[in-house]
N, C-alpha and C positions, 0 to 999 in steps of 0.2 A: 957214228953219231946217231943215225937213228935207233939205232939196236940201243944203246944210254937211255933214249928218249922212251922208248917201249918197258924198257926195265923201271922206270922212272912212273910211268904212267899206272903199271901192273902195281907198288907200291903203293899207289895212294887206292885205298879201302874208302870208301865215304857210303855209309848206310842213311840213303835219303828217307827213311820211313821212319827212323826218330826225330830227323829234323822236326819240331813242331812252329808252325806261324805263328809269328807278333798277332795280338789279339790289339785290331783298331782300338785309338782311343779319342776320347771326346774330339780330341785336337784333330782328328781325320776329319771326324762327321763336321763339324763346324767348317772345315776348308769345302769340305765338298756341301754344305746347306750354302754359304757363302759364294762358292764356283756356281752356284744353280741358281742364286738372286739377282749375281751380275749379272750375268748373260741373257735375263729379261730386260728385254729393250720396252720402252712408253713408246704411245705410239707422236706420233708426231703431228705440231702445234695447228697445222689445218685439216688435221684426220674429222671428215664427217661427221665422228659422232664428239670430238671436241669443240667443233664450231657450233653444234645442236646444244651444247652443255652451255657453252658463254652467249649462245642468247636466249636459252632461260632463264641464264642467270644477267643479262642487259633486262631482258621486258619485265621480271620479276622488280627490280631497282626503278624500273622507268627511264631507262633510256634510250629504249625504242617502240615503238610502238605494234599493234598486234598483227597489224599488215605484212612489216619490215619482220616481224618473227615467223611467220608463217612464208614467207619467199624463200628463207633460211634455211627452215625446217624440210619443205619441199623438196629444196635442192641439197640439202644434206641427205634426205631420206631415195634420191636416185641414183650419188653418187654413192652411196652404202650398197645400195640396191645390187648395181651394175659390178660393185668392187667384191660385192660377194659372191654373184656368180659367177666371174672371171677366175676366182681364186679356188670357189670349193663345189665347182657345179656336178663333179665327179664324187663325191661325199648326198650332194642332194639327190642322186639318180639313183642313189640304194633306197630308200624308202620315203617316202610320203611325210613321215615325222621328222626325218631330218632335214627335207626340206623346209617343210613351216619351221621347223627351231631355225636352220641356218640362215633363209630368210622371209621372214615373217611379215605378213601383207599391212604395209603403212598407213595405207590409202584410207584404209574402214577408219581408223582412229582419225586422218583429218579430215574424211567427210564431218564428223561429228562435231568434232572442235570448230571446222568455216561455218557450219550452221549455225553451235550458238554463239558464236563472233558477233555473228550477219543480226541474230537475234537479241542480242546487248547491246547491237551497235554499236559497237568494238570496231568493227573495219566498214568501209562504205558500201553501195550495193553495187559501184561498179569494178571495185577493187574484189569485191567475193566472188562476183563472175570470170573472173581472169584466173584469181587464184584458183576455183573450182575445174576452169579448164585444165591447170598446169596438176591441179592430182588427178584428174582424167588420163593425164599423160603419163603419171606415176604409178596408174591403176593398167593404164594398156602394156604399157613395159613389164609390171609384172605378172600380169597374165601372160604376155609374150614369153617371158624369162619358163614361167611353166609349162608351155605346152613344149618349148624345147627340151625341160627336165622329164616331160610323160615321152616323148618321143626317145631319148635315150634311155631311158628306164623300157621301154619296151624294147629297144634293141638289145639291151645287154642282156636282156631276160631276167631283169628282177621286176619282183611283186608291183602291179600297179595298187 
């Protein structure tokens, strides 16, 4: 039986170097542009920066007012803060620009903003002092968040 099998085998000739490959056609690229659309996921309906989006799009309309947007934006802009360093603080500790691009300081933009709030009187002045503490807190966290990323940045031995 084996000796059949061996004579059997020795018979079959197959010259793989004129085999030539099926050349893709549209109908691949489309399954595989398609396979790569799916499988982007949105993010999800109380991700940080979707809740900063609906209420600029509430105050914008008027139906909230600039206090209730700035509480919003505060605490959207920490829970961002904190979710991005948890995820990519190893990305931030190569360089200095990938830091500021991955997370980039919030605080300067709503010092700016509570001021002329406080200066249209937009919000009250005991409502600006609260909110002014709570990006204090947005400003210490991210300085915090930094001197963690210069401390790893100097351990691993890349560029400060």
């Amino acid at each position: 039986m084996p000796k059949l099998f061996l004579e059997a085998i020795q018979g079959i000739r197959v010259n793989f170097t004129s085999i030539e490959p099926k050349k893709p056609t549209v109908k691949v690229y489309l399954i595989v542009l398609f396979l790569f659309f799916v499988n982007c996921a949105p993010l999800p309906e109380n991700a940080p920066s979707n809740r900063l989006k609906a209420a600029n799009r509430a105050l914008e309309s008027g139906k909230i007012d600039k206090e209730t947007y700035f509480r919003v934006a505060i605490a959207a802009e920490l829970e961002k803060g904190r979710k991005n360093f948890e995820e990519r603080h190893f990305l931030m500790a190569r360089s200095r620009e990938s830091e500021l691009l991955l997370d980039p300081p919030a605080h300067t933009n709503l010092y700016k903003r509570l001021e002329d709030a406080r200066k249209t009187e937009e919000i009250s002045e005991d409502a600006f002092k609260e909110l002014w503490g709570y990006v204090r807190i947005l400003q210490s966290e991210w300085n915090s968040r930094r001197t963690k990323i210069s401390q790893e940045r100097f351990r691993w031995g890349y560029p400060r």
